[in-house]
C-alpha positions as CSV (number, residue, x, y, z in Angstrom):
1,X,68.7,104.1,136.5
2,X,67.8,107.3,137.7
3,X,67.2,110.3,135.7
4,X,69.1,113.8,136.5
5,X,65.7,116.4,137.0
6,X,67.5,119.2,135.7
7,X,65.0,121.0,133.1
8,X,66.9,120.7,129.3
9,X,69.6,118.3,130.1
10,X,68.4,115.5,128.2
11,X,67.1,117.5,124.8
12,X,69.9,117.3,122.7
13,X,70.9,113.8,123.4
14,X,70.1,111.6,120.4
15,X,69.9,107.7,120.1
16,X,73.5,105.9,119.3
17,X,73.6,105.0,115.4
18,X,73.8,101.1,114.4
19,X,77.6,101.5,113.8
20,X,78.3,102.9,117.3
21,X,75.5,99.7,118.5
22,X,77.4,97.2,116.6
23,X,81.0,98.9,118.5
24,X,79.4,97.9,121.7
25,X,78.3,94.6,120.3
26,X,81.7,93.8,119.2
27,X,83.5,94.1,122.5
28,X,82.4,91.0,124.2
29,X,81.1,89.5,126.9
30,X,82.5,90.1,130.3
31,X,79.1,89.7,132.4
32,X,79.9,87.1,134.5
33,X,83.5,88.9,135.4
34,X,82.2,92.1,136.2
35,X,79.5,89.8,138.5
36,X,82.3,88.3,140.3
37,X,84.4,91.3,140.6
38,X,81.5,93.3,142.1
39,X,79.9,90.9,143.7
40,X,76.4,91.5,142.5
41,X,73.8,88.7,141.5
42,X,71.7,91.6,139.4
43,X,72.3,94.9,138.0
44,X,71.0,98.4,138.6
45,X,66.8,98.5,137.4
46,X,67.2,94.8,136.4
47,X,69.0,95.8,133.4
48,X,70.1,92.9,130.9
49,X,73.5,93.4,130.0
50,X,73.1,94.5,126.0
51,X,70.8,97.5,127.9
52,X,73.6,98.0,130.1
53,X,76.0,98.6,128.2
54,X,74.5,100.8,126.3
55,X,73.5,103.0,128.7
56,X,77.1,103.3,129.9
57,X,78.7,104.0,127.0
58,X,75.9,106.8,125.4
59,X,73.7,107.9,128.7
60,X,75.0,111.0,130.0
61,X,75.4,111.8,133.5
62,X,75.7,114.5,136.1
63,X,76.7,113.1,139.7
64,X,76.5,115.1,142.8
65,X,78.9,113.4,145.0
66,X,80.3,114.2,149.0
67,X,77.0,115.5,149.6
68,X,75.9,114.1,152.8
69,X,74.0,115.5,156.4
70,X,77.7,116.3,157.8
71,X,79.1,118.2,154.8
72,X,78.5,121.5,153.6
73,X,77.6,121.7,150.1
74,X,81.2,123.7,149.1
75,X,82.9,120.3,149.7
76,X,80.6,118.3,147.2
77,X,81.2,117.8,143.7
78,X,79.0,117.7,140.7
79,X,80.6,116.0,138.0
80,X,78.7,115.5,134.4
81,X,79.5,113.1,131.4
82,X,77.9,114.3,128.1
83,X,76.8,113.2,125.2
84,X,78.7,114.2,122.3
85,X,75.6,116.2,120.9
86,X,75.5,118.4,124.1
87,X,77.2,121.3,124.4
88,X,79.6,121.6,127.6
89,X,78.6,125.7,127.7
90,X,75.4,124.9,128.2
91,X,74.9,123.6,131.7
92,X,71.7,123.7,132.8
């Protein structure tokens, strides 16, 4: 999985707690759904699923999205899911 390059983003993000681990743990396996529902044989970096599901849940994000060789860049959207340690006034 890619990592956003914007200088500071990640500093304040911290490592999920073994409660928050053990939340994840506890909601099941649904691998083989989502495999057949998206119809993918592997996932994003050759993540196992444990991984992956811990990164979706506690990596944060910030997607630039409609930005393409026919659009100006007013039309494109940058969208950004935080951690809960990060503070939304401070985008980088």
């Amino acid at each position: 999985m890619g990592m956003w390059q914007v200088p500071g983003f990640y500093d304040a993000v911290k490592s999920p707690d073994p409660e928050q681990l053990a939340a994840i743990a506890e909601q099941g396996d649904n691998e083989e759904q989502l495999r057949q529902i998206y119809q993918v044989t592997r996932f994003l970096n050759d993540l196992q699923w444990n991984c992956l599901r811990e990164q979706a849940a506690f990596t944060p994000t910030c997607n630039l999205a409609g930005l393409n060789a026919a659009t100006q860049v007013k039309a494109s959207k940058l969208c950004y899911r935080l951690g809960q340690w990060q503070d939304r006034f401070r985008l980088y």
